[in-house]
C-alpha positions as CSV (number, residue, x, y, z in Angstrom):
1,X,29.4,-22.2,-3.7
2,X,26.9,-21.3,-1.5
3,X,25.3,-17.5,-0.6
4,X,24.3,-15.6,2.6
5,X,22.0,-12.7,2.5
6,X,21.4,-10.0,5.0
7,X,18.5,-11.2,6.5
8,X,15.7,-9.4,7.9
9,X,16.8,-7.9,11.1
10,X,13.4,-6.6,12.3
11,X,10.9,-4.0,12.4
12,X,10.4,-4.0,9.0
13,X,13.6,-2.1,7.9
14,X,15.0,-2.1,4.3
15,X,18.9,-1.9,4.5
16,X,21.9,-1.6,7.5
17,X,24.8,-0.3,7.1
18,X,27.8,-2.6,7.7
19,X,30.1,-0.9,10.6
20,X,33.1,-3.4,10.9
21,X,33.8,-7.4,9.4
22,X,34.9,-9.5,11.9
23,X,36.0,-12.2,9.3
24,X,38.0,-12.2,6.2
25,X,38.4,-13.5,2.6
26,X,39.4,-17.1,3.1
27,X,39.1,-17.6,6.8
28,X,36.8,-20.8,8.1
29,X,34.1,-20.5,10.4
30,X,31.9,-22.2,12.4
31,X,28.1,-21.2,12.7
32,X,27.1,-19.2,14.9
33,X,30.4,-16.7,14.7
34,X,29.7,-13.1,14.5
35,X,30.7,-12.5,11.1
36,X,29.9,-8.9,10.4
37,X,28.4,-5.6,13.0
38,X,25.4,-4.1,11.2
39,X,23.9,-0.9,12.4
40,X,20.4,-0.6,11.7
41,X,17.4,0.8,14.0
42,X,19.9,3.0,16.1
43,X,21.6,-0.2,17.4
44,X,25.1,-1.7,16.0
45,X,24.4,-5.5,16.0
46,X,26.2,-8.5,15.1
47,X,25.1,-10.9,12.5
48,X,26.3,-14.0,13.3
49,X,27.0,-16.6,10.3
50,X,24.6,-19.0,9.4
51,X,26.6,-22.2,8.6
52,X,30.4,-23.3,9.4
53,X,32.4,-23.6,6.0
54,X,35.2,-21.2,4.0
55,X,35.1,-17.5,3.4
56,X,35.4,-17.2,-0.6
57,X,34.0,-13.6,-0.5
58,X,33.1,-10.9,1.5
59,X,30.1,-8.5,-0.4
60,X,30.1,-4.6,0.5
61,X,32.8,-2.3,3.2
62,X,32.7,-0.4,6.3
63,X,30.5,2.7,5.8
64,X,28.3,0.8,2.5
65,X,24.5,0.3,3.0
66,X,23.2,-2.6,1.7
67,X,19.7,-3.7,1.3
68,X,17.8,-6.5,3.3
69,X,18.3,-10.0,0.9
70,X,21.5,-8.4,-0.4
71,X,24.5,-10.8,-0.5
72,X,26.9,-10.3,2.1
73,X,29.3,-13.5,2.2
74,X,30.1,-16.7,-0.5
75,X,31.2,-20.0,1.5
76,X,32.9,-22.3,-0.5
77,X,30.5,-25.6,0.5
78,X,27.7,-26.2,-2.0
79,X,24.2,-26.0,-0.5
80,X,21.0,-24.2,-0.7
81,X,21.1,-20.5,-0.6
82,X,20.3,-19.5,3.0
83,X,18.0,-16.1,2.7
84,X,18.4,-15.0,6.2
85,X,16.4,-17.9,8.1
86,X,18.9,-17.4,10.9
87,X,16.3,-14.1,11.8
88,X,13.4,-14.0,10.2
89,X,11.9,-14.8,6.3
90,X,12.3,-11.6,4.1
91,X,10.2,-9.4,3.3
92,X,8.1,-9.1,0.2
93,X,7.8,-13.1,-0.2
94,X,4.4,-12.8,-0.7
95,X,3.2,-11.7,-4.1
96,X,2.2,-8.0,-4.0
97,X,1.0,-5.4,-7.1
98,X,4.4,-3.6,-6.0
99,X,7.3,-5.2,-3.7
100,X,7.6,-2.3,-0.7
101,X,8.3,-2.0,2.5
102,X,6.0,0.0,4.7
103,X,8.1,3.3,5.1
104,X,8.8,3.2,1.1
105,X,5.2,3.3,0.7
106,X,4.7,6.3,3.1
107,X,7.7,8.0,1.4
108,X,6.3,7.6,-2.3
109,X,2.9,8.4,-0.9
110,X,4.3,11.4,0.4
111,X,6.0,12.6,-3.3
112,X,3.4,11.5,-5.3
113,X,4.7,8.7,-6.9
114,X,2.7,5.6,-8.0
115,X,4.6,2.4,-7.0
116,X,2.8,0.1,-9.4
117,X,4.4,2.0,-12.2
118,X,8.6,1.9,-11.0
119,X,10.5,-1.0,-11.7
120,X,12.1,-2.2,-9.0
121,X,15.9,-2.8,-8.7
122,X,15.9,-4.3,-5.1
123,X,15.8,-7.8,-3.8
124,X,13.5,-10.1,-5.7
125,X,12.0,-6.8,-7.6
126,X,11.0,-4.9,-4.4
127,X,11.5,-1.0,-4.5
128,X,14.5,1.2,-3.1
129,X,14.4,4.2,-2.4
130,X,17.4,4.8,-5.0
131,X,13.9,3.5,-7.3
132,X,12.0,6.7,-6.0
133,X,15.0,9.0,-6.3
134,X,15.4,8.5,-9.8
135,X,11.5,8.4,-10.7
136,X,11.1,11.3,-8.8
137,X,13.6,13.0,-9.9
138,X,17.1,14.2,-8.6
139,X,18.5,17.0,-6.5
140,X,19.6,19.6,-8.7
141,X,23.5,19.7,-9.7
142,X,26.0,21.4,-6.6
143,X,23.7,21.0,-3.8
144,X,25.5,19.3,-1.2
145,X,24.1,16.3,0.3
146,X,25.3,13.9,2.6
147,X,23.6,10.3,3.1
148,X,21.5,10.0,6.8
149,X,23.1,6.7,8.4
150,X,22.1,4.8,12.0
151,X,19.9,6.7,14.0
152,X,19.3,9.8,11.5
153,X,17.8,7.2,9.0
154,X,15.7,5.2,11.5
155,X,14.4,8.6,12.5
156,X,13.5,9.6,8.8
157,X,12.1,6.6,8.5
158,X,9.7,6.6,11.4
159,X,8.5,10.1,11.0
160,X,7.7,9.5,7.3
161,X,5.6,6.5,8.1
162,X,4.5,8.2,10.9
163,X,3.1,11.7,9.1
164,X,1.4,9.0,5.9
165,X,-0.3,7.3,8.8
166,X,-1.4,9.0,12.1
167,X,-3.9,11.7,12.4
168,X,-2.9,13.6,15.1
169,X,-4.4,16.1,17.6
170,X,-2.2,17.8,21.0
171,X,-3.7,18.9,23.9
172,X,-1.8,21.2,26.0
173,X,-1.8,22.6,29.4
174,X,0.5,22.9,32.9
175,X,1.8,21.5,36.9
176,X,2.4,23.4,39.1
177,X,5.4,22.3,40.8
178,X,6.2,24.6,43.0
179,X,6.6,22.0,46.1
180,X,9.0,20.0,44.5
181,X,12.4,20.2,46.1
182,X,15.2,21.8,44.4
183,X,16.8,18.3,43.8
184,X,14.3,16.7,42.3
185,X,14.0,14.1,39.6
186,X,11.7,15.3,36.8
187,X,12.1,12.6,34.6
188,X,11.1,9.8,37.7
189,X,8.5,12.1,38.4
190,X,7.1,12.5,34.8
191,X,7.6,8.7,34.6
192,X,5.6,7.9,37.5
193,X,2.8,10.7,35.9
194,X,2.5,8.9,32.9
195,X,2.0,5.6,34.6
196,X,-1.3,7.4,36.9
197,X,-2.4,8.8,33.4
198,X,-2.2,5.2,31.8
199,X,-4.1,3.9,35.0
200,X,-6.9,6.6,34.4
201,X,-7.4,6.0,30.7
202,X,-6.0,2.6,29.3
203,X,-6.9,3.6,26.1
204,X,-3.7,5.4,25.7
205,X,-1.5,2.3,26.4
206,X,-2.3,0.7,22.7
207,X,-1.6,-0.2,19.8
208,X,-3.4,0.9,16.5
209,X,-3.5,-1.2,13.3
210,X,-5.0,1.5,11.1
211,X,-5.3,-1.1,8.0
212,X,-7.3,-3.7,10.2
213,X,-9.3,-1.1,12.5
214,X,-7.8,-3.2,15.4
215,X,-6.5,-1.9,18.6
216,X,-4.1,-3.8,21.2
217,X,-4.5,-2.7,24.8
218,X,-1.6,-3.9,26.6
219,X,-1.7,-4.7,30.8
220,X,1.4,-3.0,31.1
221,X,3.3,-0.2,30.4
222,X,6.3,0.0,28.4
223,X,7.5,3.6,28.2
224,X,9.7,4.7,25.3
225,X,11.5,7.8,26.4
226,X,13.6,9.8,23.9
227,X,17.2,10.7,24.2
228,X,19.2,12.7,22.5
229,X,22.5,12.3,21.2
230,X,25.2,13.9,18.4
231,X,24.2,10.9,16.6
232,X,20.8,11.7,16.7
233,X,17.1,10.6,18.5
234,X,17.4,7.3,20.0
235,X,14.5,6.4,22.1
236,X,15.0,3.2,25.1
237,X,12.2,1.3,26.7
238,X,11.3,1.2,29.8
239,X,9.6,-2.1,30.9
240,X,6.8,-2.5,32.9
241,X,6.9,1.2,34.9
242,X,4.0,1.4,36.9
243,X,5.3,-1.7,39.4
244,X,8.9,-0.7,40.2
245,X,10.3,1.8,42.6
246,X,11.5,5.5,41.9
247,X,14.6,4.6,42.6
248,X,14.6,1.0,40.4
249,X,13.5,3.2,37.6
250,X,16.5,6.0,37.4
251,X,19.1,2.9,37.9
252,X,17.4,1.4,34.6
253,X,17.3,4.7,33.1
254,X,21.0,5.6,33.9
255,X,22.3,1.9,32.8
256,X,20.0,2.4,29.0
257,X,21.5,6.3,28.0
258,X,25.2,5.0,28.9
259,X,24.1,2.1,26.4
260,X,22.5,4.6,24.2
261,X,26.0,6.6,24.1
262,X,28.2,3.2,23.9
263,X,26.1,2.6,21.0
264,X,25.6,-1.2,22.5
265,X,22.2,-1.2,23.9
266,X,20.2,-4.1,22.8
267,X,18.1,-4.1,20.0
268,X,15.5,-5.4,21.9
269,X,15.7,-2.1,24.4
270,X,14.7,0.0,21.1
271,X,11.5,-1.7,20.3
272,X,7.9,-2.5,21.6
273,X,7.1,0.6,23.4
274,X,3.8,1.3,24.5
275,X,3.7,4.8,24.9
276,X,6.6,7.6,25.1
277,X,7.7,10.7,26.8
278,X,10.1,13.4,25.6
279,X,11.7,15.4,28.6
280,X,12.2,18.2,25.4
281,X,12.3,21.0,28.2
282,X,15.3,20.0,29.8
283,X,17.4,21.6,26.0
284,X,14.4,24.0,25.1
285,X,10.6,25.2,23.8
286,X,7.0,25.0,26.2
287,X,4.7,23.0,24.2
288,X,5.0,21.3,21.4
289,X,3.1,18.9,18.4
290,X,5.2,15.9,19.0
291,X,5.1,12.9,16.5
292,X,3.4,9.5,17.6
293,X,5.4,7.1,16.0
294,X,2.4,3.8,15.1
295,X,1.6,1.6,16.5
296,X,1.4,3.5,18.9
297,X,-0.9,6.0,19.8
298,X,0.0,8.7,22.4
299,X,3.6,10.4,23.7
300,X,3.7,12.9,26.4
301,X,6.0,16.0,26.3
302,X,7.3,17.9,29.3
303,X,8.5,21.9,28.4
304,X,11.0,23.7,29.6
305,X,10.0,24.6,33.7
306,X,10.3,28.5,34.7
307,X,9.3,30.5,37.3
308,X,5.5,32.3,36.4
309,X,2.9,34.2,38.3
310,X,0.3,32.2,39.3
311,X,-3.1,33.1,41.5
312,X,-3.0,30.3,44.1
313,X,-5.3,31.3,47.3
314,X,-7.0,34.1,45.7
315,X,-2.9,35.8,45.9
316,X,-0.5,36.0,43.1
317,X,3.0,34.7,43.4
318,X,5.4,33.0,41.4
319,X,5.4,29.4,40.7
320,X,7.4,27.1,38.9
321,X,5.4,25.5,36.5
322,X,6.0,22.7,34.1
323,X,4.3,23.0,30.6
324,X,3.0,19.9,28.6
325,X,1.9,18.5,25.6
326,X,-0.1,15.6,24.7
327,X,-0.4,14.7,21.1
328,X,-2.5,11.9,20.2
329,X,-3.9,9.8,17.3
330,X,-7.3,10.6,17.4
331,X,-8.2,8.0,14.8
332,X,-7.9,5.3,18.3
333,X,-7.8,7.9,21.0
334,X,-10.9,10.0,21.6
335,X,-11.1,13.5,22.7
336,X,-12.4,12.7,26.3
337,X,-9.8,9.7,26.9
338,X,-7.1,12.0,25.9
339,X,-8.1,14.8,28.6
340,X,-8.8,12.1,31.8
341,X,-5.2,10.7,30.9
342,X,-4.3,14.4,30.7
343,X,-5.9,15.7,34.0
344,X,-4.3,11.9,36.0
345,X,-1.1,13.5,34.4
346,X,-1.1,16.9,35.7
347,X,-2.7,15.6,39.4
348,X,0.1,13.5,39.6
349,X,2.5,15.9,39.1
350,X,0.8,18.5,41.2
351,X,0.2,15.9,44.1
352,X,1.5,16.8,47.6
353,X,4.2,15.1,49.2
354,X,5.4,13.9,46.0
């Protein structure tokens, strides 16, 4: 009989949670045929099966979670175990004082627990975090709890290894965009800000490797913008901003959040942004201390615009005015580079004709 185990699906995550089978016990299948839809990394993705042969069993149901390297299907042909090669090779191959993934290492950073002294129950040894539950501790008896699935777990995830890693610092400040027309597009417009900022200070389209004090400039700029939804914070890419039109943008962004809600955007449209931008005014709040999510290193927010007395001409009169934020991690982004891509920002914005 031979075995195939979820493989590693990519960026670094420890388990998916199986949304439908699209095989069953006994059927025969070819390679290459979707066998199950995974959801992992707030996308629903199909893993396709690694070999032709006989369906003997089918590990795990609609709605469980099961870890990267778990079993998920017997065939009935003898061969060597296939570990996921279809992807990528699975994590924790390489010998290690404790087998972890990066965001269980943030997360038992973050409760005080020593990894080198749990035992771990996962795949080849490595650590769950059903490990740090029970070292740590459980919740006490009749409080509800629920388990976070798709995006609300890749969220968790990100902001855990985010707040054991980044040092973070927000600048904040305002546009007056009074000479906008009523019908205008603030997200194109913050888009096309973002893009002048990145053109006045690179240094805020990177990458940061914080264990080998490296740092990845990249030519272009792939914005990450962050959408909301019932299901929770899913955040697109858009590719290459600063050499397409206004109008090339907002067909991209419309086609990515009807994705986003159809819960079939590519995986490949959730990953590898360069920098982000959260729109959080258009539901609520003026400034805010957003989260940069490594390895990144910068993500601009845009408050809720409102009408406010400004002196413009040595006269007061209302405005509208846009407040923003700019958080930062100030172990790759100095001080002065954060306020030049700042001030690019906020003439942008502010920019006649525009």
């Amino acid at each position: 009989m031979t075995s195939f185990y979820l493989p590693d699906l990519g960026e670094g995550l420890q388990d998916a949670e199986i949304v439908s089978w699209h095989v069953s016990e006994g059927d025969r299948v070819v390679a290459n045929q979707p066998l199950v839809s995974v959801e992992t990394q707030k996308a629903v993705i199909e893993v396709p099966s690694p070999r032709s042969g006989q369906v003997v069993k089918l590990y795990g149901a609609p709605g469980d979670i099961i870890d990267v390297g778990a079993k998920l299907v017997d065939y009935d042909e003898a061969a060597r175990d296939d570990k996921g090669s279809v992807v990528g090779e699975l994590p924790g191959t390489k010998a290690m004082s404790a087998k972890a993934s990066p965001a269980i290492r943030a997360q038992a950073k973050e409760l005080g627990i020593e990894l080198t002294e749990i035992t771990g129950t996962g795949p080849q040894g490595s650590i769950t975090r059903k490990d740090l539950k029970t070292a740590g501790g459980v919740v006490a008896p009749g409080t509800p709890s629920e388990p976070l699935r798709g995006a609300r777990r890749a969220m968790a995830r990100n902001m855990s290894l985010a707040g054991a890693q980044v040092v973070p610092a927000t600048l904040t400040g305002e546009a007056n965009i009074d000479h906008w027309p009523q019908d205008s597009d603030a997200t194109i417009h913050l888009i096309w800000a973002v893009a002048a900022g990145v053109k006045a200070e690179p240094a805020l389209n990177s990458w940061f490797d914080g264990q080998k004090m490296t740092r990845q400039l990249h030519p272009h700029i792939d914005l990450g913008l962050a959408v909301d939804t019932h299901k929770g914070l899913f955040v697109p890419v858009l590719r290459d901003i600063a050499n397409r039109s206004k109008s090339n943008l907002r067909a991209s962004l419309d086609r990515l959040k009807e994705d986003v809600r159809a819960r079939s955007v590519p995986p490949e449209e959730l990953r590898g942004q360069t920098i982000t931008l959260s729109n959080f005014g258009m539901i609520s709040g003026r400034h805010s201390a957003m989260i940069v999510v490594p390895p990144q290193v910068a993500i601009l927010g845009a408050g809720r615009v409102e009408p406010r007395a400004v002196v413009i001409d040595g006269k007061v009169r209302a405005a509208r005015i846009m407040p923003l934020s700019l958080t930062f991690d100030h172990r790759a982004v100095t001080g002065g580079e954060a306020g030049r891509f700042f001030n690019a920002v906020v003439e942008n914005l502010e920019k006649p004709g525009d």
